[in-house]
C-alpha positions in Angstrom: -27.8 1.8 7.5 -30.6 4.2 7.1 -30.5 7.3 7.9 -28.8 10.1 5.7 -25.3 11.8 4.5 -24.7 14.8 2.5 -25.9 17.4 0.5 -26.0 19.3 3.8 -22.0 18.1 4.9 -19.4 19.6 3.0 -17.3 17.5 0.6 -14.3 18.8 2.3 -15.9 18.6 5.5 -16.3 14.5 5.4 -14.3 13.3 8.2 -15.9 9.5 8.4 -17.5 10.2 11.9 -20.5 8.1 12.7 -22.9 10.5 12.3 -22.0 11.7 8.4 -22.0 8.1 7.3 -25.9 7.7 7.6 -28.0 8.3 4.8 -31.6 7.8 3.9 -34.1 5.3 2.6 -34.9 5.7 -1.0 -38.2 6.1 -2.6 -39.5 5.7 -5.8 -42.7 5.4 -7.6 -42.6 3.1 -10.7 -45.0 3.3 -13.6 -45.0 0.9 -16.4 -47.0 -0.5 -19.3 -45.6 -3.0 -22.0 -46.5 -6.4 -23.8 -46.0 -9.6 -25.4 -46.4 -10.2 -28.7 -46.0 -12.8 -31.1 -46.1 -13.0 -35.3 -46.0 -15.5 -38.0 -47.2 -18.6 -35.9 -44.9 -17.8 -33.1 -42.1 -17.5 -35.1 -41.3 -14.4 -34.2 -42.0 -12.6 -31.0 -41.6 -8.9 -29.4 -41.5 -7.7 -25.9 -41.9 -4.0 -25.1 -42.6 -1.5 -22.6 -42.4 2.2 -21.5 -41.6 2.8 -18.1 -41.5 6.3 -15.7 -39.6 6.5 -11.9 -39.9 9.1 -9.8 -37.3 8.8 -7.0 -37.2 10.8 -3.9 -33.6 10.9 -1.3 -31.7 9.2 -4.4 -29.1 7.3 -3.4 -25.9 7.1 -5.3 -22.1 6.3 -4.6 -19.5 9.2 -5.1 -16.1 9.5 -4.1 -15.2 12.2 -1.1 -13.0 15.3 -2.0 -10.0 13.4 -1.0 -10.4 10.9 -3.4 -9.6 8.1 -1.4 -12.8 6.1 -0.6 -16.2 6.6 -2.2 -19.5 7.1 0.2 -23.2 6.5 -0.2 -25.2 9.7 -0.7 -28.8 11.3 -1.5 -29.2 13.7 -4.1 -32.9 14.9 -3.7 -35.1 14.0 -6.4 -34.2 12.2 -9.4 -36.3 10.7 -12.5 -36.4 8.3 -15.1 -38.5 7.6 -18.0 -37.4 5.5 -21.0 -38.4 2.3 -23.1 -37.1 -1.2 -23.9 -37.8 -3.6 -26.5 -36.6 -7.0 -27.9 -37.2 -9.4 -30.5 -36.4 -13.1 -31.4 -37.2 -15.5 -33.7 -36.0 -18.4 -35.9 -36.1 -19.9 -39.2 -35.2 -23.5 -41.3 -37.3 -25.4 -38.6 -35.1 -23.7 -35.6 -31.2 -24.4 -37.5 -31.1 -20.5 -37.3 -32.1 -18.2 -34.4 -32.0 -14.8 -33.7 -32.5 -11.8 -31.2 -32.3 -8.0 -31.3 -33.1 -5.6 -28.1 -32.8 -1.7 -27.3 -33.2 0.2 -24.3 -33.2 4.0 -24.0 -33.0 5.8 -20.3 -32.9 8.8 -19.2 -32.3 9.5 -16.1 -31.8 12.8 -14.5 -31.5 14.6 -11.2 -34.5 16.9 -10.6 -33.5 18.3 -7.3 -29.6 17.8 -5.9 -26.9 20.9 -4.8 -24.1 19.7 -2.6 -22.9 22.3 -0.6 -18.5 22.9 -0.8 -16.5 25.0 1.6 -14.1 27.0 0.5 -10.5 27.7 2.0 -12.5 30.8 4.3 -15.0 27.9 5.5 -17.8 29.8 3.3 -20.0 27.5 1.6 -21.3 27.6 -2.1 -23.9 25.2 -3.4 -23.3 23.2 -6.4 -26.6 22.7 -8.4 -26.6 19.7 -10.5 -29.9 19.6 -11.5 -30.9 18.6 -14.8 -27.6 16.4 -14.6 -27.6 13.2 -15.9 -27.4 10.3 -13.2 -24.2 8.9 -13.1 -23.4 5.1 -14.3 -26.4 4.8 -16.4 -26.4 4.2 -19.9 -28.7 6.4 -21.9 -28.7 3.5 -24.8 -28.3 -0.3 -24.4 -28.3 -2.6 -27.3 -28.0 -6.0 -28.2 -28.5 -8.0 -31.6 -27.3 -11.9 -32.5 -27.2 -14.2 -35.1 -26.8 -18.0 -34.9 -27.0 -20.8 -37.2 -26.7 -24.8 -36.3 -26.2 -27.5 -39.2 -27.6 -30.7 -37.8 -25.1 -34.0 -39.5 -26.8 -37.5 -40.3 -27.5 -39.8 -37.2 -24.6 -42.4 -36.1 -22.6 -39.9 -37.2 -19.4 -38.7 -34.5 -20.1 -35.5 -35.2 -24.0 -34.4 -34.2 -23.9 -31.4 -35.8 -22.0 -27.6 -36.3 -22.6 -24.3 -35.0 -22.1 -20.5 -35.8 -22.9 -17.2 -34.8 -22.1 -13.9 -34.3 -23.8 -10.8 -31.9 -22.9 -7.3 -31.0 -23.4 -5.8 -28.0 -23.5 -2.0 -27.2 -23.8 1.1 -24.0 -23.6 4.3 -23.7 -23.7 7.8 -23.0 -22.5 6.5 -18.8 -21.6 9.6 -17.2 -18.8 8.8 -14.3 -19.8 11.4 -12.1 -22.9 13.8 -10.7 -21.2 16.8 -12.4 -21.1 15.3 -15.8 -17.4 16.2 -16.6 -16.7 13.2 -18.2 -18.8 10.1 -19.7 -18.1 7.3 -22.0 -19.5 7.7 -25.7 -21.3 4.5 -26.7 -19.5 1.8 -27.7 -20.4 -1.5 -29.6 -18.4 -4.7 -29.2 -18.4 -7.5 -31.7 -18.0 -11.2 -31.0 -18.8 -14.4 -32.7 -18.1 -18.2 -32.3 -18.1 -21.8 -33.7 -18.0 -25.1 -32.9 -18.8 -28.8 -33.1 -21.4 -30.5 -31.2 -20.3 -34.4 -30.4 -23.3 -34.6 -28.4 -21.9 -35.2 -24.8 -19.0 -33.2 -26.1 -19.0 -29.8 -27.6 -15.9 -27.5 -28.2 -16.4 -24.1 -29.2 -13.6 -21.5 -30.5 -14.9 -18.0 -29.8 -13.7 -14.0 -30.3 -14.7 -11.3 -28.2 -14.4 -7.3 -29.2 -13.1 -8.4 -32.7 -12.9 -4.9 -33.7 -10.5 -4.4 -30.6 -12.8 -1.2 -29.6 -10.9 0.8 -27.2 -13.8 1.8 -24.1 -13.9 2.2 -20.3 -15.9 0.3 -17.8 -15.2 2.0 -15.1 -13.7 6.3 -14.4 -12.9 8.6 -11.6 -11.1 11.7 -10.8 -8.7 11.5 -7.4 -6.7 14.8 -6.0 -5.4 12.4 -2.7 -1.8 13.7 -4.5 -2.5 16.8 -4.3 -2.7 16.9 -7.7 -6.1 16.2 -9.5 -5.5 12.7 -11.6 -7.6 10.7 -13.7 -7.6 7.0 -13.9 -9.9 4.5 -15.9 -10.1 0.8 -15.8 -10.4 0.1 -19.7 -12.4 -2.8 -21.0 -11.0 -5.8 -22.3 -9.1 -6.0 -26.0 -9.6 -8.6 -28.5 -9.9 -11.9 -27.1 -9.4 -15.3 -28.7 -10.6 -18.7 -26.7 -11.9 -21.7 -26.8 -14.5 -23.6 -24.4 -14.6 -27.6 -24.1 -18.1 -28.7 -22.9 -19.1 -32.3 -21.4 -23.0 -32.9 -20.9 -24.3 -35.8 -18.8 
């Protein structure tokens, strides 16, 4: 599948015939600089780069006027520029590691208007240019800490572990308009465990803060009535993992 759909068909015009479920290739031009570096003997090293995409016949995923069913579409020209950047290291001869990273994007549509037709079959353009792209987070983050005690050889137990990391999105937009988006949101988690060797068992916690957040949005008016629904991201979370290693 190739060959285009849409800003020139009508939302309420999409009747799933052949011909309005073509769309066209995307093109982009990437431009990117970064590097690796490392400090204190290797002990602590940093990746980074800047990055710039100029995208022509953008393809993205939206849902028809209908609400039932979601197509593939171009918007004309989009862009994105941003940076990303991450860091680990360790300390007390490796017994504690660590890692920190943060993205930034922003990604916006430079040339998109999808044409509607009203109820006299007149059409109005829509201009969404300058709009955000939707389902990209504008800021990514990540950071972990983890610490493993090491017991005496001939010992059952081969050593303990702990740690604990935070992971984080947001501003994701749900939609070309930009109605609605998720703030960002940062999860907390952490574990521990005991290392046998060939056995480990590790007892875990995920979104301790039991942060309330979406993964997932949409609008739908297939009711005739224009509803919302969200698929929400999971709660706090308790389990525990049993390992074997041969």
């Amino acid at each position: 599948v190739k060959q285009m759909i849409v800003n020139q068909i009508p939302q309420e015009s999409f009747t799933g015939k052949p011909e309005q479920t073509f769309y066209k290739p995307e093109y982009s031009y990437n431009y990117e600089v970064g590097g690796h570096f490392s400090f204190l003997d290797d002990k602590v090293q940093m990746d980074a780069a800047v990055f710039y995409m100029d995208i022509y016949d953008q393809q993205i995923s939206k849902f028809v006027s209908s609400g039932l069913g979601r197509v593939m579409v171009n918007a004309g020209r989009g862009r994105s520029y941003g940076a990303e950047m991450s860091w680990k290291g360790s300390l007390l001869d490796n017994r504690i590691t660590w890692n920190a990273s943060y993205g930034y994007t922003n990604a916006q549509f430079k040339e998109y208007e999808v044409q509607t037709a009203d109820e006299s079959a007149q059409q109005d353009a829509i201009n969404y240019n300058g709009n955000a792209v939707p389902f990209v987070p504008k800021h990514t983050m990540a950071v972990g800490l983890d610490y493993y005690q090491p017991l005496k050889r001939h010992h059952a137990v081969k050593g303990l572990f702990v740690g604990i990391n935070s992971t984080g999105a947001g501003d994701i937009y749900w939609g070309d308009d930009n109605m609605y988006k998720q703030p960002f949101y940062a999860l907390l988690n952490a574990h521990m465990g005991i290392d046998f060797g060939a056995v480990q068992v590790n007892v875990w916690g995920k979104n301790l803060t039991d942060t309330n957040y979406d993964v997932f949005f949409f609008t739908s008016a297939a009711t005739t009535r224009n509803l919302k629904f969200a698929q929400c991201g999971n709660p706090l979370q308790f389990g525990i993992d049993l390992s074997l290693h041969f």
